[in-house]
C-alpha positions, 0 to 999 in steps of 0.5 A, spaced: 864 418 219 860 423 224 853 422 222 850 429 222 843 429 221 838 429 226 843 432 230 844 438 235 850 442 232 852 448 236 856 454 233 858 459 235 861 466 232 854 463 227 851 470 226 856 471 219 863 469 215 864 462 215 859 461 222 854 462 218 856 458 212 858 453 217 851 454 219 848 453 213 852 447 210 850 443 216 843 445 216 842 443 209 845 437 211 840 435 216 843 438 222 838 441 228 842 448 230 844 451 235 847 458 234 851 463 238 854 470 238 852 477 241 851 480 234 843 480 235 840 482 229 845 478 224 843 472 229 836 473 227 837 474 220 841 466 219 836 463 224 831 466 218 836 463 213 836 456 217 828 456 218 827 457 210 831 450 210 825 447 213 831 446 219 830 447 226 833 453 229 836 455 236 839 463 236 841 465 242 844 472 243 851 470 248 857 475 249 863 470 248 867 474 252 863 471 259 864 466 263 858 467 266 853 468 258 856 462 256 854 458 262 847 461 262 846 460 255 848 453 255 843 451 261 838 454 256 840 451 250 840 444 255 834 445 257 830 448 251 834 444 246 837 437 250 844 435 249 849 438 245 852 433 238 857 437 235 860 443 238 865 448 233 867 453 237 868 459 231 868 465 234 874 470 234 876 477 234 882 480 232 885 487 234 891 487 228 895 492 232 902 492 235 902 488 242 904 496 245 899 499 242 893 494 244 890 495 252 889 491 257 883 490 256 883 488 248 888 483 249 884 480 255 878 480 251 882 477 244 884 470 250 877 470 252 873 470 245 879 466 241 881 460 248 877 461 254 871 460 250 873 454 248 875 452 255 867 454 258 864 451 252 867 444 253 866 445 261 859 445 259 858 440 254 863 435 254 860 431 260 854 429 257 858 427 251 862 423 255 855 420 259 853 418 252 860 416 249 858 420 242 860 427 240 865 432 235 869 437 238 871 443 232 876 448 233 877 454 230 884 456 230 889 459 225 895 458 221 897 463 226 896 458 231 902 455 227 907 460 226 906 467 230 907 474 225 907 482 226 901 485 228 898 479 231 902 477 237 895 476 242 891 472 237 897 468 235 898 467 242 890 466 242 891 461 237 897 457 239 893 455 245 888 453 241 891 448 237 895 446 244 887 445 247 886 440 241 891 437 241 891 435 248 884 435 249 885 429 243 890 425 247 885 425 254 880 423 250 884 417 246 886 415 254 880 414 256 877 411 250 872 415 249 868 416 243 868 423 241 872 426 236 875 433 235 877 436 228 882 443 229 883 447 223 888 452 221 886 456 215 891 463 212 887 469 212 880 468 210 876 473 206 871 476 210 871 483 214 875 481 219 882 481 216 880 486 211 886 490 208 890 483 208 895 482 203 900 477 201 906 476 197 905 469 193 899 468 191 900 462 189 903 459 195 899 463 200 892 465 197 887 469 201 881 463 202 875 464 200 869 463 206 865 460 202 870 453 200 873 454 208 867 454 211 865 447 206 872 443 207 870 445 215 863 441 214 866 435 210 871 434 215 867 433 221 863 429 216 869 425 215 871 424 222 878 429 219 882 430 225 886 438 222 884 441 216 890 446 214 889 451 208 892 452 204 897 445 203 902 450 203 902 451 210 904 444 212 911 447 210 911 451 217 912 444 221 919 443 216 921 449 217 920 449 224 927 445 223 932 450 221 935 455 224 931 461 228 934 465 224 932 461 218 926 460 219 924 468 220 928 470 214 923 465 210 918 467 214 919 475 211 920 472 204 913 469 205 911 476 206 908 474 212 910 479 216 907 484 212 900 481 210 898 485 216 900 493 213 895 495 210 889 491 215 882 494 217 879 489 219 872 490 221 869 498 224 866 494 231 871 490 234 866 486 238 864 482 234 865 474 236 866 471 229 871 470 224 
């Protein structure tokens, strides 16, 4: 079991949806958090929400689309707060448009929130982990990460690599016989503004989550040392159908609605902001 109390907790994306619950969750449990994301103001109000608590709190405004913040302000966060214990890279951004529609410059910046990120943080925060033999590792990634769908050709790709990231980062680690333990999760939609207007077909099967309940499944996980989280269990039948035929499996995929859940999307009016 992962001992979260009394240990430093960075989240990034932390400033609302489930970085924020995640936050809260983790400060209720007696976590020291460190929170990150370039949205100032919601920062401030979870790092208020996290003071009220009675928990200590750290909220540093950084652009997660930059190498160049991520390594100031994990230089901060060491020197300021000391070595980091936990480390869940949450924050995302989602353009929902068709690849031909998007620019040069979304696509790149939906691989440096959703992947390259992951890469700077680990760069930054794995070593003193290592020289302590102690740490957990959270991915954020997405059932899109699993099974690719219209309207979401950069995320999905982001998210692929993600869990490609997790799943070889694991494997080093094992090698090395480290003890660090990482946690990947891949949710369906979530709730929250930045897939608004998503729909689905099948309810029953496939339903838009609630933030509230990912983001306290998340939380227990790394409690309990729980390698995947995959939301719903019904997304557990992507690996099975991965065993028919290409065809077969995009005709499943269109019966789902999967590829139509993305019709009507919004999402959020700032496409800037680096959480889910």
């Amino acid at each position: 079991m992962s001992e979260i109390y009394g240990k430093v907790a960075l989240v990034t994306g932390a400033a609302g949806g489930i970085g924020r619950l995640m936050s809260l969750d983790l400060a209720g449990r007696g976590a020291r958090l460190v929170l990150w994301d370039i949205d100032q103001a919601g920062l401030a109000r979870v790092s208020e929400e996290v003071a009220a608590m009675g928990r200590e709190v750290h909220g540093y405004r950084c652009d997660l689309s930059s190498r160049q913040a991520i390594h100031e302000a994990a230089d901060r966060v060491k020197q300021e707060v000391g070595p980091v214990d936990i480390l869940v890279n949450n924050a995302g951004i989602v353009t929902g448009r068709h690849f031909l529609q998007c620019s040069d410059e979304q696509i790149e910046r939906t691989m440096a929130v959703n992947l390259m990120a992951h890469f700077w943080t680990l760069k930054a925060f794995l070593p003193d982990m290592v020289r302590r033999d102690q740490g957990h590792i959270v991915t954020i990634a997405s059932a899109g990460g699993l099974v690719g769908a219209n309207r979401l050709v950069d995320y999905c790709a982001s998210k692929f690599a993600a869990v490609g990231l997790d799943d070889a980062l694991r494997m080093e680690l094992r090698k090395n016989r480290w003890n660090i333990r990482t946690t990947v999760v891949c949710p369906y939609f979530i709730k929250t503004g930045m897939f608004s207007g998503v729909r689905t077909r099948f309810a029953a099967l496939l339903p838009l989550l609630d933030e509230d309940r990912v983001a306290a499944k998340i939380v227990a996980a790394i409690a309990a040392d729980k390698r995947r989280v995959v939301l719903p269990v019904t997304v557990y039948l992507v690996w099975l159908l991965r065993l028919l035929p290409v065809e077969a499996f995009d005709w499943c995929a269109d019966l789902l609605g999967i590829n139509a859940a993305m019709d009507r999307f919004r999402g959020r009016r700032r496409e800037a902001q680096n959480r889910p």
